[in-house]
N, C-alpha and C positions, 0 to 999 in steps of 0.2 A: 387932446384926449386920444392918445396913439392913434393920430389922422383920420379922425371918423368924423363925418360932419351928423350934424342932426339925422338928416334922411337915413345915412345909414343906421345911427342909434336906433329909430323907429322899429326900420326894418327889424332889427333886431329885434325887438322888445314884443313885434306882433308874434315874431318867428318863437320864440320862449313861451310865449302866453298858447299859443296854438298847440307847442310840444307837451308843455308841461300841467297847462291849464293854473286859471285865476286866481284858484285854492292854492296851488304848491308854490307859484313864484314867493310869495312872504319869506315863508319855513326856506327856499332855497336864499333867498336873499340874506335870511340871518345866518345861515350857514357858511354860507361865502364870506360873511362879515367877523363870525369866530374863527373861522381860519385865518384870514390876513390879518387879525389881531395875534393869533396868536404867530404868525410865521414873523412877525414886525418885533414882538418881543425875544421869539428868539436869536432875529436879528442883533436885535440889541443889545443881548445879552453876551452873543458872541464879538459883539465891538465893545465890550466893557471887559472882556477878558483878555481880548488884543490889547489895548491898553494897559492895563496891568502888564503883562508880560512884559511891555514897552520900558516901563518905568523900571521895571527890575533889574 
């Protein structure tokens, strides 16, 4: 997990809750989670267009 061990995940996760507070980590976390859905789709959509061209 791009070389983190536990301790620093922690670290982390205190250092978030402290900035952002208890209430906002959620709403940030689903946020975070519609973005990398959607940047995955549009990833994929631009490899579905590479291919086409491929075949033409």
């Amino acid at each position: 997990m791009f070389g983190l061990g536990w301790p620093e995940v922690a670290i982390i996760a205190v250092v978030a809750i402290l900035i952002f507070g208890p209430k906002k980590i959620p709403e940030l976390g689903g946020a975070l989670g519609k973005t990398l859905r959607g940047f995955k789709e549009g990833m994929s959509e631009v490899d579905e267009e590479g291919d086409r061209e491929l075949e033409e």
